[in-house]
MARFIMI-493818 format. One line per field, with one value per residue: residue in one letter; y, z, x of N, C-alpha, C in turn. Coordinates in steps of 0.2 Angstrom, whole numbers, m for minus. Layout:
residu <- A;...
n_Y <- Y;...
n_Z <- Z;...
n_X <- X;...
ca_Y <- Y;...
ca_Z <- Z;...
ca_X <- X;...
c_Y <- Y;...
c_Z <- Z;...
c_X <- X;...
This chain:
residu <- X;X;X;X;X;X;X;X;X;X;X;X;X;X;X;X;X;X;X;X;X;X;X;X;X;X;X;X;X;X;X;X;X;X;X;X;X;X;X;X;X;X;X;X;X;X;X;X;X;X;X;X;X;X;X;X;X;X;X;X;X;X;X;X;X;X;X;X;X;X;X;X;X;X;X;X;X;X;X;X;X;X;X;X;X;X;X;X;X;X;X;X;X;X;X;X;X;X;X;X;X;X;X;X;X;X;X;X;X;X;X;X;X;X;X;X;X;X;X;X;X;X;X;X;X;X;X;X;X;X;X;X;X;X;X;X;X;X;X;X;X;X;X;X;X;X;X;X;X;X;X;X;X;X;X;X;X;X;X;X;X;X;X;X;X;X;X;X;X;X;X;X;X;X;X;X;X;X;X;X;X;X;X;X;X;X;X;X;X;X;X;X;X;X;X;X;X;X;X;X;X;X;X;X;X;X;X;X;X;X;X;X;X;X;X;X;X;X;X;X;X;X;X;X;X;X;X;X;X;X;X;X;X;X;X;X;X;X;X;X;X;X;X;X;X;X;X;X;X;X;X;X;X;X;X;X;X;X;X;X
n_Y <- 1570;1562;1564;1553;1554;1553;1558;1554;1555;1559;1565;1564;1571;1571;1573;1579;1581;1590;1594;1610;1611;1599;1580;1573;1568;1563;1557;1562;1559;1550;1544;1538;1540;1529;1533;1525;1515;1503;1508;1501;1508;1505;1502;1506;1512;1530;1529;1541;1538;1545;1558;1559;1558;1569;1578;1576;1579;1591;1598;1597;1607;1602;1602;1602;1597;1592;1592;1587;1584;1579;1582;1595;1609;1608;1619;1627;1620;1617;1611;1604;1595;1584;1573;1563;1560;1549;1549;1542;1532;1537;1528;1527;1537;1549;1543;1549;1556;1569;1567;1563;1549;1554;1568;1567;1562;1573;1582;1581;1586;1600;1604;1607;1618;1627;1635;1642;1642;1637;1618;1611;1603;1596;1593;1585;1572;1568;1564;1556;1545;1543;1536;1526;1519;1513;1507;1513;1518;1514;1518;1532;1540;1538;1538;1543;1535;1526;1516;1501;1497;1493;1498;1512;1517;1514;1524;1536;1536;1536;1549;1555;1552;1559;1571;1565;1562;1556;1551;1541;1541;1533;1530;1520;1509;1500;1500;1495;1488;1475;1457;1449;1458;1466;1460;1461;1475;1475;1469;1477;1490;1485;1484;1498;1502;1493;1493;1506;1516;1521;1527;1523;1523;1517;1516;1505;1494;1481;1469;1457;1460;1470;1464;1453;1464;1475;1483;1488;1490;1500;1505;1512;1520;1535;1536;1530;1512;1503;1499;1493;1479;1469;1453;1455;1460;1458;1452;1438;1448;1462;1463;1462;1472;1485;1482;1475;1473;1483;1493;1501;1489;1480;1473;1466;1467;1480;1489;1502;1518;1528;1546;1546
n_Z <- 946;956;960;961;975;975;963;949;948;935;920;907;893;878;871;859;847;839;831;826;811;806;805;817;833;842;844;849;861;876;893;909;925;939;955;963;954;942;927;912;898;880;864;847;842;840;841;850;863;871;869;875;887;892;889;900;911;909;900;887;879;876;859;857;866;885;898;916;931;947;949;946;930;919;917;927;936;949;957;955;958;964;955;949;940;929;917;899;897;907;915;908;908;906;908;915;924;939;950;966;974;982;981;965;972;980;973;969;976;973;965;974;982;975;965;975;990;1003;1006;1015;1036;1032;1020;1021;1025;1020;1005;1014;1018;1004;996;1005;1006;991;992;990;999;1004;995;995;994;981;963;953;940;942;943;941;928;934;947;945;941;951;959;951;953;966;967;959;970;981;982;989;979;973;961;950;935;924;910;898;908;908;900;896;907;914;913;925;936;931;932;949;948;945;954;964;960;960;975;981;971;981;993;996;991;979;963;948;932;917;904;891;878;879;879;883;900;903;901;912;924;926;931;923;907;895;878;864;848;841;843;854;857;863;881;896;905;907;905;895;887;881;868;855;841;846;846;831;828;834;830;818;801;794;800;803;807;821;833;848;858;858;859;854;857;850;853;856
n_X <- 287;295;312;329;337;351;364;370;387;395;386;382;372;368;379;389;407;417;433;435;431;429;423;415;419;416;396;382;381;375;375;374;386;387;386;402;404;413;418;421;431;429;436;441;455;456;443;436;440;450;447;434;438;443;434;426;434;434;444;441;427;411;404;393;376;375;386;386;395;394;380;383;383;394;401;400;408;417;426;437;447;439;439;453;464;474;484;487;503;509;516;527;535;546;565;572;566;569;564;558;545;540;540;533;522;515;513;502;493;492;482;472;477;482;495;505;503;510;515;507;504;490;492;503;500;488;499;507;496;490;501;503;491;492;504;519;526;537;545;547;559;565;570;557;560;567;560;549;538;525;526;529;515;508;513;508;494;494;497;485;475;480;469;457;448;431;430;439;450;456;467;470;478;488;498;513;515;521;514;511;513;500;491;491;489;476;468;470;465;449;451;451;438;429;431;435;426;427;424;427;432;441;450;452;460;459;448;446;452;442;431;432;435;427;414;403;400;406;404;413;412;415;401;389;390;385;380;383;382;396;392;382;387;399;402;404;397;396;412;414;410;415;429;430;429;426;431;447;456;466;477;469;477;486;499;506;500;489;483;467
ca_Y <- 1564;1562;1565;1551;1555;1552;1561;1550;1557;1562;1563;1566;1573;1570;1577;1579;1585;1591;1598;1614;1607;1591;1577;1571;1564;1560;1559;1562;1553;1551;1539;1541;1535;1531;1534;1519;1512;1502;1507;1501;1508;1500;1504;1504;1518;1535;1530;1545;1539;1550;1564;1559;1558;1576;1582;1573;1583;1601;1601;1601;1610;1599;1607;1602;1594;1597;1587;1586;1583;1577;1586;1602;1609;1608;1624;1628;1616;1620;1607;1597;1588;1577;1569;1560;1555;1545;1548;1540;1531;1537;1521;1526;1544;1550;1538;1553;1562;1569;1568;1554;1546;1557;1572;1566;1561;1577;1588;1580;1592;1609;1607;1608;1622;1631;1634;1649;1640;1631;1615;1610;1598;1591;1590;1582;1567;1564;1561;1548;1541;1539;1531;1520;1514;1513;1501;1515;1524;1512;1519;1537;1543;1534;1544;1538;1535;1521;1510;1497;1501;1491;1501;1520;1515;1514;1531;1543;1534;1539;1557;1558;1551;1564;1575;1562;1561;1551;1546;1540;1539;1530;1531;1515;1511;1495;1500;1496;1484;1466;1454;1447;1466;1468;1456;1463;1481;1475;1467;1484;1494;1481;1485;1504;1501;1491;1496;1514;1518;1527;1528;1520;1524;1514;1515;1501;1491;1475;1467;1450;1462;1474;1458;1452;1468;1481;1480;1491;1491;1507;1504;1519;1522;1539;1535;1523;1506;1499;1502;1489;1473;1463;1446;1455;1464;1457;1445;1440;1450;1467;1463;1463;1479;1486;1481;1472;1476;1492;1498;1501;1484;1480;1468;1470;1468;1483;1492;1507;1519;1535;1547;1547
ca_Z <- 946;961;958;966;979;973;957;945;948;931;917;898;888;870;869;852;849;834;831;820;803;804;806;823;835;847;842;852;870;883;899;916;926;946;961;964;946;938;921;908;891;875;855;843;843;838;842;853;869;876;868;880;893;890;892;907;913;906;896;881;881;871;853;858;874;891;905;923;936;954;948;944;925;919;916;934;942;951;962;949;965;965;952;949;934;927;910;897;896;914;918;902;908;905;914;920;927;942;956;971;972;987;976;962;975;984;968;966;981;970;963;981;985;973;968;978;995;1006;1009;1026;1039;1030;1013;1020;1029;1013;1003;1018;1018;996;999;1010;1001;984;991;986;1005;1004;989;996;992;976;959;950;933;943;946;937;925;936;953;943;939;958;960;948;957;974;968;958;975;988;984;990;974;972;954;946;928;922;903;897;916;911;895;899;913;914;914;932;941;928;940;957;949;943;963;969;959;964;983;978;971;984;1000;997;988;973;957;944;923;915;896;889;873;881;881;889;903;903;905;920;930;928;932;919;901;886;871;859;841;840;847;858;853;868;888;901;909;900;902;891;879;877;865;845;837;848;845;826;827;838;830;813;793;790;804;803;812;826;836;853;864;853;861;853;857;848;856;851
ca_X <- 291;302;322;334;342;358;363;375;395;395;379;382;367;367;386;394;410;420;439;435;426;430;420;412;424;409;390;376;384;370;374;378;391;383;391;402;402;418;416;426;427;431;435;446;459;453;435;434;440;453;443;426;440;445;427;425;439;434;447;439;421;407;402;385;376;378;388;386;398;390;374;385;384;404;401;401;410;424;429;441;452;435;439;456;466;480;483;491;507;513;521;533;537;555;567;577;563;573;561;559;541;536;539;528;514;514;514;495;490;491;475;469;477;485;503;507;502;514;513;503;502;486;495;506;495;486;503;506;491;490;506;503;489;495;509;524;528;545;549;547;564;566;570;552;563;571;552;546;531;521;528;527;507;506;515;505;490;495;496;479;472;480;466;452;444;428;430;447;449;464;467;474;483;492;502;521;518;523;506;509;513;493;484;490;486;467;466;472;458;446;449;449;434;426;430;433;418;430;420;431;433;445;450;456;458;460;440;445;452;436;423;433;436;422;408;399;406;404;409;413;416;413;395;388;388;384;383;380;384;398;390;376;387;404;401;407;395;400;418;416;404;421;435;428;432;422;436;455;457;469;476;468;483;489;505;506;493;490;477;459
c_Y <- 1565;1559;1557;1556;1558;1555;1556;1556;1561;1558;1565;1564;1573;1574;1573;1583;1583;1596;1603;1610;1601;1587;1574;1567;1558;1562;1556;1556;1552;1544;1544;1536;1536;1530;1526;1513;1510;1502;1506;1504;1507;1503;1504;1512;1523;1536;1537;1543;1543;1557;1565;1560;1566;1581;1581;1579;1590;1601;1603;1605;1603;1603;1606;1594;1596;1589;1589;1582;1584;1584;1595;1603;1610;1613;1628;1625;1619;1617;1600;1592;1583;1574;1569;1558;1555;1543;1543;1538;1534;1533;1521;1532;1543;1547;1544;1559;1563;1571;1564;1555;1552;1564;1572;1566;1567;1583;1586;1583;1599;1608;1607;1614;1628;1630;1638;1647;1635;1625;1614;1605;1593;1589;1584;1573;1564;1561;1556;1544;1537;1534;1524;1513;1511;1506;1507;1522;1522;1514;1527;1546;1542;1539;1538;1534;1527;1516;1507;1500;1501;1498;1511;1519;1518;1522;1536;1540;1538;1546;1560;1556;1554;1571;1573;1563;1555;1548;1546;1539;1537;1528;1524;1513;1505;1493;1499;1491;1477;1464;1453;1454;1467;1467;1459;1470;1482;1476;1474;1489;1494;1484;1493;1506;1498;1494;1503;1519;1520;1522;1525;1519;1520;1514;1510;1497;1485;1470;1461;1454;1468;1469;1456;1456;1473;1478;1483;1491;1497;1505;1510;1518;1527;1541;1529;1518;1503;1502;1497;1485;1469;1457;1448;1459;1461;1451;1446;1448;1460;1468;1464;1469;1485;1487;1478;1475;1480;1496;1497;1493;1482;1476;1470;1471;1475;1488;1500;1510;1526;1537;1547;1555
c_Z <- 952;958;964;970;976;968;955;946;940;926;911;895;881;868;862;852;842;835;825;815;802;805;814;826;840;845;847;858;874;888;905;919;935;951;963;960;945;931;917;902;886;870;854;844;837;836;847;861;875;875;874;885;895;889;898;911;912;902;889;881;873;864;855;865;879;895;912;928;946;955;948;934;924;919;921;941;943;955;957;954;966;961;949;944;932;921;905;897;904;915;914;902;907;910;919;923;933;947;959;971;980;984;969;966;979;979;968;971;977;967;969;984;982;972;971;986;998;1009;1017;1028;1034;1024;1016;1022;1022;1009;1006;1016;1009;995;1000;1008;997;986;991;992;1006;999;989;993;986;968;957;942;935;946;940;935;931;943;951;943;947;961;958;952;962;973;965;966;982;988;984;984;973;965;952;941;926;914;900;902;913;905;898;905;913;916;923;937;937;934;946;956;950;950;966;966;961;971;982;977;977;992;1001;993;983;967;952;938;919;907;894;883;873;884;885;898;908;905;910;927;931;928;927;912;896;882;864;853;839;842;851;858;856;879;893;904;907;901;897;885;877;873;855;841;840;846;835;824;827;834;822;806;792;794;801;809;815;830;841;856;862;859;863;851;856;852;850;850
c_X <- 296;309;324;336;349;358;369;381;394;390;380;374;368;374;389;400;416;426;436;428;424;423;417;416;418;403;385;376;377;371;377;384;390;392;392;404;411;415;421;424;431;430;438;452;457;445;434;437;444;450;438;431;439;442;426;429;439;440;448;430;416;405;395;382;377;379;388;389;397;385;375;383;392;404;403;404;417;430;433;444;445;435;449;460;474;480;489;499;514;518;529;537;546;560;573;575;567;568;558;550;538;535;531;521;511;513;506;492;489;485;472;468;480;492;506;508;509;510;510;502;497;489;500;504;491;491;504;502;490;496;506;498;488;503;516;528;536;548;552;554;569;564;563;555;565;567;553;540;526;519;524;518;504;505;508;497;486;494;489;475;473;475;460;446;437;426;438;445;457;462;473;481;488;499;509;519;517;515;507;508;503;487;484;489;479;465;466;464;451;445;448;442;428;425;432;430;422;426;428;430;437;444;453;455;459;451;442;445;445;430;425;434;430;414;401;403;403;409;408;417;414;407;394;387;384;385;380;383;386;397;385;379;394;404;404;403;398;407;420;412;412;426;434;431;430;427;441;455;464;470;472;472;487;495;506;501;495;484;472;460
């Protein structure tokens, strides 16, 4: 059998994963996620998704399964600045964090090079450059405390981005920010997405948002419900599979988001 070319960004085999004794937070995962891909994904809170993220991440190890990382085993990978993230509730950080928007962006360099290394010319040109892209190079000497949600969203962005990452994963990006600032972040990830090849993950518990903006949807309740093209899956019967009576049910727009 000839191999693609290409190897999927990141490749989950049959991964499960349990705290201790407990019960199965994740059962038996298997997709991929290709180079290039908006994937959104989708489930009720405590279905597992900041958990899958946290694998993705190495930062939890699977109980069983194996994942691959641009056709590394996680277990051997070591190149984490390729991948990108923007976790939870950023946008709501402490308002008196005390450090200006070029700080925060420039701090996203240490997985590159360590923290022992001084800064260098090239660090400095990628912080530019994420900046600049991200919209928030005017803002450069601005305490981040003192942003709009929409604006901070921008920030942490810019700093997962200074270390040219070809996947971002953003873990519910639009928590805390006014609807209209929502639209011109989605358009931004959009171009992100399209004209700079970046691989794009998105969690979110907002489905009408997930069938408009991504272009592949997963839907997780512990397991795989579903994985594809949401004209072909976001529909009533998924949404009461999702979200329905046999769950803890939830508005969707839901506010306050506990981790999976």
């Amino acid at each position: 059998m000839t191999e693609k070319t290409e190897k999927p960004d990141i490749k989950l085999d049959n991964v499960s994963f349990s705290y201790q004794s407990e019960s199965p937070v994740l059962e038996n995962l298997t997709f991929s996620v290709n180079k290039g891909d908006y994937l959104g994904i989708i489930g009720p809170n405590g279905g597992g998704k900041t958990t899958l993220i946290k694998i993705i991440l190495g930062l939890l190890r699977p109980t069983n399964g194996t994942i691959e990382l641009f056709g590394k085993d996680s277990y051997d990978f070591k190149e984490k600045y390729r991948i990108g993230y923007v976790p939870q509730r950023v946008t709501q950080a402490d308002k008196s964090f005390p450090a200006t928007v070029f700080e925060v962006v420039r701090s996203g360099r240490i997985a590159k090079r360590g923290f022992l290394n001084r800064f260098t010319k090239d660090d400095i040109e990628a912080v530019e450059k994420a900046m600049d892209l991200t919209g928030v190079a005017r803002y450069r000497n601005t305490l981040v405390g003192n942003l709009s949600g929409g604006e901070r969203q921008r920030v942490f962005i810019a700093r997962a981005l200074t270390s040219n990452p070809e996947v971002l994963i953003l873990d519910e990006p639009t928590v805390g920010v006014d609807i209209g600032a929502q639209k011109t972040f989605y358009e931004f990830l959009n171009s992100l997405n399209r004209d700079h090849h970046l691989t794009i993950i998105f969690i979110s518990h907002d489905v009408e948002t997930i069938s408009r903006e991504a272009k592949t949807v997963l839907c997780l309740n512990h397991e795989l419900v579903c994985h594809g093209f949401p004209g072909d899956i976001v529909n009533e019967h998924l949404l009461e599979h999702l979200y329905g009576d046999h769950l803890r049910s939830e508005p969707i727009n839901h506010q306050h988001h506990h981790h999976a």
